[in-house]
N, C-alpha and C positions, 0 to 999 in steps of 0.2 A: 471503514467499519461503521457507517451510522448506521446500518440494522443492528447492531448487535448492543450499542450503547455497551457498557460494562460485565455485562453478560459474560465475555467471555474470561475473564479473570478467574472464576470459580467454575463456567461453564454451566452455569443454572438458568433460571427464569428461562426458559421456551429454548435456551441456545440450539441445539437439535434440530427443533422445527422452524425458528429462521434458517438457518444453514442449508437447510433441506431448501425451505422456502428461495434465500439468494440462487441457489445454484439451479435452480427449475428455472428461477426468474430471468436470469442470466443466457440459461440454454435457448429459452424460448425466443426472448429477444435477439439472440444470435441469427436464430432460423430464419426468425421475421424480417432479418436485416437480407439474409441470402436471396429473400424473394425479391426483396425492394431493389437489392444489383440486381439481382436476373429482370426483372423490371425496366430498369437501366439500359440494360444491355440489349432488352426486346427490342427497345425505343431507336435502340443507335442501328438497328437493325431495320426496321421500319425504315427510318430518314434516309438507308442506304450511303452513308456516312463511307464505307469502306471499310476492309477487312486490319487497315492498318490503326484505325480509330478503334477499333473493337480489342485489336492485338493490346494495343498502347492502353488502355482503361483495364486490362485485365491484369496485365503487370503492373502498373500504377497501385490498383488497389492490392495485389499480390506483397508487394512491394512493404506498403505502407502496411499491411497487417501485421506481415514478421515483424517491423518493427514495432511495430504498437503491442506486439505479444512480448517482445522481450522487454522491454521498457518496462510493461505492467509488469510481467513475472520479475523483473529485478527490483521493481520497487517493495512488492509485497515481501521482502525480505533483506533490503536496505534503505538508507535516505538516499538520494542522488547527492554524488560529490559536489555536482554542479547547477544547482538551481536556473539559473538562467540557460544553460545547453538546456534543460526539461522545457523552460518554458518557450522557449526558440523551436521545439521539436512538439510541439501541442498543435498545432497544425497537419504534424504527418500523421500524429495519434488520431486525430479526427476523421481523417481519410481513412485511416485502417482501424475502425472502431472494430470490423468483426477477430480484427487479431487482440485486443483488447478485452474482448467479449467471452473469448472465449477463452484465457490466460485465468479470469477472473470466476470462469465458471468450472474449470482446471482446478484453480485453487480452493475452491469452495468444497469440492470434493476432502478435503484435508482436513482443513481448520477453516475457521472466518478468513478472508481475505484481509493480509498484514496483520492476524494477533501475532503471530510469530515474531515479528519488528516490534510492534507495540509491546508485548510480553516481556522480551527481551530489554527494552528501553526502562520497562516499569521496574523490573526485577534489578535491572543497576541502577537504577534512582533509590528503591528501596535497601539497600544493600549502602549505597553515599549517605542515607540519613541514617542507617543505625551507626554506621561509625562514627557519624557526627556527634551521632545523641548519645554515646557512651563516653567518646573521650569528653565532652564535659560532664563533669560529674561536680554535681553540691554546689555551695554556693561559691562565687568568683571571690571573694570578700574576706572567707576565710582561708583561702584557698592559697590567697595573698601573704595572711598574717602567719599561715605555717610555712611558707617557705621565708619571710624575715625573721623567722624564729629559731630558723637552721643555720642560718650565717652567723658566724660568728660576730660580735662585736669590738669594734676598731678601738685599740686604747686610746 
């Protein structure tokens, strides 16, 4: 969420028109990426490479998009259990950036990408400091002397 900085907490300051703005931004560079494989794919074409190099790069990147879409749609609404499996799998994400791209341009339709998780995270952070900040109450000090003032004294 760095376009959106805190914005999306109350949903103010421009939030709408970046959201609008991500998810253009997002679609477009999707598109730009379809031309850059087809691009690709002219070339392997050109070199006459054979039809099994063009088969094998189509599923390759097929491949690595689904995963890079669900990876991205499962992050925008949890952490990964597994920190090192994400960063071990940032390689295939790379390869299937347009499943990525467009997971992130999916979600932008919605909300910002990950307030959902963020929200969530904030709203039970907020919720562990009021309970904190009410069971202390006053000062520690008296707090002390009225409870040795309730015990009896030993003859």
């Amino acid at each position: 969420m760095p376009f959106f900085g805190t914005t999306w907490l109350a949903r103010d300051g421009g939030y709408a028109a970046r959201r609008a703005a991500v998810a253009a931004g997002s679609l477009t560079t999707a598109v730009a990426a379809c031309f850059v494989l087809r691009f690709a794919y002219e070339g392997l074409e050109i070199a006459k490479v054979g039809s099994f190099v063009g088969l094998l790069l189509v599923v390759m990147f097929s491949v690595c998009s689904a995963i890079a879409f669900r990876r991205t749609w499962d992050g925008f609404t949890r952490r990964p259990a597994d920190p090192a499996r994400e960063e071990s799998l940032r390689s295939v994400k790379a390869i299937g950036f347009m499943g990525a791209l467009i997971a992130y341009f999916l979600r932008s339709l919605a909300e910002a990408p990950g307030e959902g998780l963020r929200r969530k995270e904030y709203e039970t952070a907020l919720a562990q400091y009021e309970r904190r900040r009410t069971a202390r109450a006053g000062n520690p000090a008296a707090r002390a002397a009225k409870s040795r003032a309730r015990k009896p004294k030993r003859p």
